[in-house]
N, C-alpha and C positions, 0 to 999 in steps of 0.2 A: 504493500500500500504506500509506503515512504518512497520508493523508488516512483511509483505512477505520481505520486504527488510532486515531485522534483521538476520529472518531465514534463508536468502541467504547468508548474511554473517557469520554467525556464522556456515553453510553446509559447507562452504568453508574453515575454519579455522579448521575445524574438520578434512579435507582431503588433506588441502596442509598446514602443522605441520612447515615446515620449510621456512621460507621467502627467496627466491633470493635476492643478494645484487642489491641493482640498478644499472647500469651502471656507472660508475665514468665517469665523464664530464669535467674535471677540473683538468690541469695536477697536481697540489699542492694536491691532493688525490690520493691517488693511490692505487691498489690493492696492493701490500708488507705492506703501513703502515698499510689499514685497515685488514688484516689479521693479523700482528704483534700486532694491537691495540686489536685485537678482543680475542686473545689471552691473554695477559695481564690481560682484563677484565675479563675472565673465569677465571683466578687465584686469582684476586682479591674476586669475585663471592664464590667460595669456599672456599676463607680466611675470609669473615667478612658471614659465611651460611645463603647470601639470596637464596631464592629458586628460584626465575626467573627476570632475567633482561631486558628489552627492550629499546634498545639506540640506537639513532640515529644523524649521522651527517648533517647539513644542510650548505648548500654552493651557489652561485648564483641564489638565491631561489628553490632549490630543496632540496629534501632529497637526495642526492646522496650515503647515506650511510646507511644501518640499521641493525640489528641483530637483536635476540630474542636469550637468553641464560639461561638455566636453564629450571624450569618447573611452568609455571604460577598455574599449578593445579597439585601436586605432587600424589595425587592417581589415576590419570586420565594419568599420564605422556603427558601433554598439554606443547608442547613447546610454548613460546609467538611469537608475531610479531609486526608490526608495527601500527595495529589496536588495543591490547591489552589495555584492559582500565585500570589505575590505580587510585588509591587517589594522589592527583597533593599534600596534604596537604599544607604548607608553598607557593608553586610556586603560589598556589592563590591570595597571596599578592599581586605580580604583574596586575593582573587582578583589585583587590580592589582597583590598586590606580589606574587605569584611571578611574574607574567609579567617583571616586572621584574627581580627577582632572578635568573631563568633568562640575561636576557640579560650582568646582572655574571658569571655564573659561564661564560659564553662570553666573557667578555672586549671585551664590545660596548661595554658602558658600566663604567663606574666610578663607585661612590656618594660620589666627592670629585672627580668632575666640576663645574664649577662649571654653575649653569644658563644663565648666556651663550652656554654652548658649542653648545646648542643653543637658540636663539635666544627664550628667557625671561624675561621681561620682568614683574615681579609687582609694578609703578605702584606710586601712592604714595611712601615713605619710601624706600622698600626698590629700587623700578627696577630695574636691570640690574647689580645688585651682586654681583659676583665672588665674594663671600664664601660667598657662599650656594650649597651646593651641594645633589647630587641626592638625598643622604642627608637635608637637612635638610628638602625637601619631603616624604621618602615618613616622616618621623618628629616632624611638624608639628613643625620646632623653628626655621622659616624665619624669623619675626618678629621676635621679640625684642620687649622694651619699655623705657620710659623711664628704669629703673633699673638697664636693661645694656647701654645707649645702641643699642638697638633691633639688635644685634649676631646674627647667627644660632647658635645649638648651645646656648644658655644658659637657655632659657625655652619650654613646651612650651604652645604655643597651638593649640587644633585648628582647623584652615582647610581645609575641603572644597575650594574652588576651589583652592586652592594645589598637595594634591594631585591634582587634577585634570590640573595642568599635568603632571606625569607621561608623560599618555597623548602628548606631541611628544615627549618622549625614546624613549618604547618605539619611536614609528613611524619616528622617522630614526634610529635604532642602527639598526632591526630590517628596515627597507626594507619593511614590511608593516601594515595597519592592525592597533590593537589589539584588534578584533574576528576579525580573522580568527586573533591568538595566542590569544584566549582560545578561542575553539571546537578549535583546531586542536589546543593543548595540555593543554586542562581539561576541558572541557564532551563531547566527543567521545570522547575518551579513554576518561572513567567513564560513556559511554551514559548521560547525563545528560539521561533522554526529558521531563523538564518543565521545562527550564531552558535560557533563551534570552537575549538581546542585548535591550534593551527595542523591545516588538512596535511601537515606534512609530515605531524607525528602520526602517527599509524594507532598506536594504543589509544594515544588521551582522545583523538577526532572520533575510533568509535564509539566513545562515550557514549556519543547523541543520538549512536545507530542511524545517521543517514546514510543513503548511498553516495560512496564518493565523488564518483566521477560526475554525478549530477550537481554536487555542491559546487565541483569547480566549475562547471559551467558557468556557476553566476559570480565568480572572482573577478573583478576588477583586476585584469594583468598587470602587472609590475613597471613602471619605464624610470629610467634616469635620463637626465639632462647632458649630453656628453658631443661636446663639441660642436655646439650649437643646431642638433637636432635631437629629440626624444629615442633612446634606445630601449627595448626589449632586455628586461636582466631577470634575475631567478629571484624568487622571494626566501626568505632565514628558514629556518626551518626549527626555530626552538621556540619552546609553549613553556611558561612558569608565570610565579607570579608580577611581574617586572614586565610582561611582553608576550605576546604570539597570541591573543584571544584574533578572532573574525568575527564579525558582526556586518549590520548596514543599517541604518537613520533609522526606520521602524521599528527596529528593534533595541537600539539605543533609546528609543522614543519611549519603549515602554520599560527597559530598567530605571531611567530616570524618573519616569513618574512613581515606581518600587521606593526609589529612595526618597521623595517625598512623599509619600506613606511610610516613609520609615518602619520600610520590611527588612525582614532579616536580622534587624540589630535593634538595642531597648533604645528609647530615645536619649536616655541619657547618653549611650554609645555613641550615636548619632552626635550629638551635641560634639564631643571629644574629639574625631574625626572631622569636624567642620571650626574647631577651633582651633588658631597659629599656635604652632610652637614658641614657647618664650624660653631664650637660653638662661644659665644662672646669673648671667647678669642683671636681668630682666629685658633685653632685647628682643622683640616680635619678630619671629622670622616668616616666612612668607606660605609656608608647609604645613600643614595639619597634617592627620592619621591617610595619607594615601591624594592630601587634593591639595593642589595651591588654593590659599584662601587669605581672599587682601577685604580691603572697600576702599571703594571712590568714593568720594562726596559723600559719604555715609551708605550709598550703597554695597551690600554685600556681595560679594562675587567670589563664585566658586568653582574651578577646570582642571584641566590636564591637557597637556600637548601630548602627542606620540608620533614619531619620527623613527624610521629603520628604515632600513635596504627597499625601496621603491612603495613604500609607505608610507603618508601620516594623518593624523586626526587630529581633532578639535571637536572638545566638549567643556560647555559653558553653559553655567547656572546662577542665575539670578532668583534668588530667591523669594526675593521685595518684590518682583515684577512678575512671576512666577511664570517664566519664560527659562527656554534652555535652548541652546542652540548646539544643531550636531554639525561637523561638516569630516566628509571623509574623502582621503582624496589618495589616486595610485602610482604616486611619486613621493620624495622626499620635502620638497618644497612648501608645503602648506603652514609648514610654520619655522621656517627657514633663519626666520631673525633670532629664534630662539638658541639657535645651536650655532656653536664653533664653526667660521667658513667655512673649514677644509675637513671636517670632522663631527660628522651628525650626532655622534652618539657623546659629544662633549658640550657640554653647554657653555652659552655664550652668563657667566654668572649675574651681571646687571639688569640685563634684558628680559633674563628667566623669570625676573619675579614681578615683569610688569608686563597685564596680560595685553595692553595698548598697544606692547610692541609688536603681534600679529594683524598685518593689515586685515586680515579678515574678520577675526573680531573687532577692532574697530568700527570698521563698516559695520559691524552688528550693531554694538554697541551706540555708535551715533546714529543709525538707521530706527532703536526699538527703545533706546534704554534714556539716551539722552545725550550729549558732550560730555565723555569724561575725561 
């Protein structure tokens, strides 16, 4: 039945190329911005050469808004849609910390565990340092540097591998891999039919029991930017907590409105995970439990970039305004300001913690929210 169901979908996406916007529900949207926005977006689109975008707005728990731009498969001329699966890369994190957090709030782990305890080792400077504990990997503040004699809790450096190591605490608290918590307590839960473990691991992707080769059908292909044309490259191939979920807009559409219903986690959890990190100094740093979380003008704002090997995303949440916006896109460049020139998976550290610095959220941002 999953198999006939795939091929139905992906019959359909082959014959109706271009998505209808939804109905707007909700006078604070409206068709003028979302054409003005959409627009914007296609400029932007062709100014940083991704090949296809798919973004969507969400509002009183709907997707009231979607597009597909560009061409998810450029020798196919495939436009995307709202089903369009991507590499979530980075956006994963969010997902890693509730599974994480679920297990602090059963008492499996403690976020002042130190990471020795389970057998983590983060080389260099740093080794098998007691100091360091499970809190300070999932709220990148493990490192330190030379001015607070490389000390952990004091200095917020983002380190994908770091949180990566994560995923050995989840699986020796939890006595179960962390594919099998994320299906079991997220991805299943919300019948989340386009959102899988990356199709490249073999184990964790059957989790969801699709058929594969149907899934990839609806992959957004991979391209980089390489000498001034779009090339064809291979996507990563590694799933944890840090990186490799798939998903697309409607289905990010509906984990987001999960977390405001604050599923999964008690709300005081919730609260914890939406609040900055304050070092011992008392300095704010710009990271909660798994989200960069600032405000503007008083407004609260809450995201994640994710950026890998011919992938990246953006998810943003306003809380105040009770809007979120997804965009997912199958190159590196969607949020390109955020990371080191010459080196995606290193961030640019200034930039990282201002979410203004993505012209695309901007364009959101001044398009829905206000000037901030």
């Amino acid at each position: 039945m999953k198999t006939l169901l795939w091929i139905t979908i992906f019959l359909f996406t082959l014959t109706h190329p271009v998505p209808a916007p939804a109905q707007i529900t909700d006078p604070s949207i409206n068709l003028a911005d979302t054409a003005s926005f959409a627009s914007e977006l296609e400029t932007l689109r062709q100014r940083y050469h991704i090949p296809s975008l798919s973004v969507g707005i969400v509002q009183g728990k709907k997707l009231v808004w979607h597009k597909g731009l560009g061409y998810a498969d450029i020798e196919h001329k495939l436009v995307p849609n709202e089903h369009t699966i991507y590499h979530l890369a980075s956006v994963t994190k969010t997902f890693g910390a509730i599974i994480l957090m679920q297990l602090v709030e059963s008492g499996k782990v403690s976020l002042d565990d130190p990471v020795t305890k389970y057998g983590i080792n983060l080389g260099a400077r740093w080794g098998g340092d007691d100091r360091i504990k499970i809190k300070h990997l999932l709220t990148h503040t493990a490192m330190g540097h030379s001015l607070n004699g490389f000390k952990p809790g004091y200095s917020f450096i983002y380190n994908g591998d770091q949180y990566g190591q994560l995923k050995q605490v989840i699986e020796q608290a939890s006595g179960q891999s962390f594919g099998q918590l994320l299906t079991q307590q997220i991805l299943l839960p919300l019948q989340l039919t386009h959102t899988a473990p990356n199709v490249a691991d073999s184990t964790d992707f059957a989790l969801m029991g699709y058929d594969r080769a149907a899934f990839e059908r609806l992959v957004a292909k991979p391209y980089e930017w390489q000498k001034n044309q779009l090339v064809p490259i291979t996507y990563p191939t590694y799933f944890g907590p840090s990186a490799g979920l798939m998903s697309c807009v409607a289905d990010l559409a509906t984990y987001s409105n999960a977390i405001d219903e604050k599923r999964f986690l008690s709300p005081a959890t919730w609260e914890k995970v939406f609040t900055p990190t304050v070092s011992p100094k008392g300095k704010t740093l710009p990271y909660g439990l798994g989200w960069f979380v600032h405000a503007y003008k008083g407004i609260k704002i809450r995201w994640h970039t994710g950026v890998w090997t011919g992938n990246s995303s953006l998810l943003v949440k306003i809380p105040g305004k009770d809007l979120t916006l997804i965009v997912l896109a199958n190159s590196q460049d969607l949020n390109r300001p955020f990371y080191a020139k010459f080196d995606p998976f290193r961030t640019n550290p200034k930039l990282q913690k201002d979410l203004r610095a993505s012209a695309f959220a901007k364009a959101f941002l001044n398009h829905f929210v206000g000037k901030l």
